[in-house]
C-alpha positions as CSV (number, residue, x, y, z in Angstrom):
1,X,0.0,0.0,0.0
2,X,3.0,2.3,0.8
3,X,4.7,1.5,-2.3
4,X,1.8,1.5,-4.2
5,X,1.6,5.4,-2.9
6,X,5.0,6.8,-2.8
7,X,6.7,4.8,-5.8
8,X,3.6,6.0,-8.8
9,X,4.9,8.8,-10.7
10,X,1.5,9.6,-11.0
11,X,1.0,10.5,-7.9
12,X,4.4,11.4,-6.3
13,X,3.4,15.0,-5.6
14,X,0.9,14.4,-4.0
15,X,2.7,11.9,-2.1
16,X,5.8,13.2,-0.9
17,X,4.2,16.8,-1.4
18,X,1.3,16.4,0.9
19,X,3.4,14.4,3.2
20,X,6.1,17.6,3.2
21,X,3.0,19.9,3.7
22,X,1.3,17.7,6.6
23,X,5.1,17.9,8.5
24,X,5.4,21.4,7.8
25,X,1.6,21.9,9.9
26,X,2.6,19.8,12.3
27,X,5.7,21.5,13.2
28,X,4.1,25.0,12.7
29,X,1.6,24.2,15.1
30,X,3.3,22.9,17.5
31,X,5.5,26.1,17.5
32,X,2.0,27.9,18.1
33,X,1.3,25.9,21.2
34,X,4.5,26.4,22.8
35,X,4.0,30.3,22.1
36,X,0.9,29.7,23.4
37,X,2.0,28.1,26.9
38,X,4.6,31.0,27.1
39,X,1.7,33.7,26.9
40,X,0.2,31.9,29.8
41,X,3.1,32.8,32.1
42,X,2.7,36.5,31.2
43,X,-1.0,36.4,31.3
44,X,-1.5,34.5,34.7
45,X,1.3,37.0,36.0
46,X,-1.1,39.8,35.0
47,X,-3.8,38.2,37.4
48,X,-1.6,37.5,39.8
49,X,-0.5,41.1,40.4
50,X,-3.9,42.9,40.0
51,X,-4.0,44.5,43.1
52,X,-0.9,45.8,41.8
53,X,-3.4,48.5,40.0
54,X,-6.2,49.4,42.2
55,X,-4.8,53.0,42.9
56,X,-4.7,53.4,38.3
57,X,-7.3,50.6,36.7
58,X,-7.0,51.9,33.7
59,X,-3.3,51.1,33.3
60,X,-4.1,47.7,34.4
61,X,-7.3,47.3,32.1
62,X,-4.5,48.8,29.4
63,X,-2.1,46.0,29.6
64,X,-5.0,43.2,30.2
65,X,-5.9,44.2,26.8
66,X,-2.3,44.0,25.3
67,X,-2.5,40.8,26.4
68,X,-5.2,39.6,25.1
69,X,-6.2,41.2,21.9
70,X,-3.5,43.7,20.9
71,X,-2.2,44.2,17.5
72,X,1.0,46.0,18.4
73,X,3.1,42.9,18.0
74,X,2.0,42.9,14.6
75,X,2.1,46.3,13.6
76,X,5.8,46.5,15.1
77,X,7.0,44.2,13.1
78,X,6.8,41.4,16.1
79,X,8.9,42.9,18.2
80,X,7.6,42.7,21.9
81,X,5.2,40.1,22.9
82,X,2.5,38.6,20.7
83,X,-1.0,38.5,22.3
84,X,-3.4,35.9,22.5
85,X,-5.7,36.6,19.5
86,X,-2.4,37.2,17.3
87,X,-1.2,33.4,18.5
88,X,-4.9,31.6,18.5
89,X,-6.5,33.0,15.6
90,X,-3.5,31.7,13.0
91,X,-3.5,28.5,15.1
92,X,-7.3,27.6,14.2
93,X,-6.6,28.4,10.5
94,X,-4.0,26.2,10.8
95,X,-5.5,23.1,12.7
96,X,-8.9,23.4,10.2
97,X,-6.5,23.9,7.5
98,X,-4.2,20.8,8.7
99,X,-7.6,18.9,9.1
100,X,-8.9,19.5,5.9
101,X,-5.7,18.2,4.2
102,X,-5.5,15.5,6.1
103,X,-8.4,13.6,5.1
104,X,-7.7,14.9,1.4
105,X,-4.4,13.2,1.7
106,X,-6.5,10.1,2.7
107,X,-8.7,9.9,0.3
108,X,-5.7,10.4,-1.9
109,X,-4.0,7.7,-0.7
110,X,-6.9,5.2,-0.3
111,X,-7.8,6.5,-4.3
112,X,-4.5,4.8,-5.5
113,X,-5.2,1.1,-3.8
114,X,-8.5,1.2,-5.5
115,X,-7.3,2.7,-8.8
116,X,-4.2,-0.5,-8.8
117,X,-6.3,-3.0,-7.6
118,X,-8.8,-2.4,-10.6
């Protein structure tokens, strides 16, 4: 079934192409999460020290929003800190995208056993 797959010409890019492209989601997900788990430290930090900014709310409500939704890392050229909508909105592109493609490569695949066995 493998060799039925990777070794027909006819359908080597999609084979080691969509294989290539599966990794390359992987990974890049992957490095989302683990910029994911660092936000966390910043964010929970953020809660933790609160009471930091009874005395001024509104710097505190300030940087709870950088935090969150702020599009400064982007519009900097990501330089500071990315927040949490600039992480988690690419990510779910990514992992519906990475879904998607990975039943397409399936089907793909499965398509060549049936196309050699007949």
């Amino acid at each position: 079934m493998i060799k039925s797959f990777y070794a027909n010409r006819e359908w080597a890019v999609w084979a080691y192409g969509g294989a290539i492209a599966l990794i390359a989601s992987l990974w890049l997900q992957v490095q989302m999460s683990v910029a994911i788990n660092e936000w966390y430290g910043g964010f929970y930090n953020l809660l933790q020290n609160a009471k930091d900014y009874v005395d001024r709310p509104q710097e505190g409500i300030t940087q709870l929003y950088d935090q969150l939704i702020s599009l400064q890392y982007v519009l900097t050229g990501l330089e500071g800190s990315p927040s949490f909508a600039v992480i988690a909105f690419p990510y779910i592109a990514l992992a519906i995208f990475t879904g998607w493609f990975t039943r397409i490569y399936e089907l793909r695949w499965r398509g060549t056993i049936i196309f050699i066995i007949y």
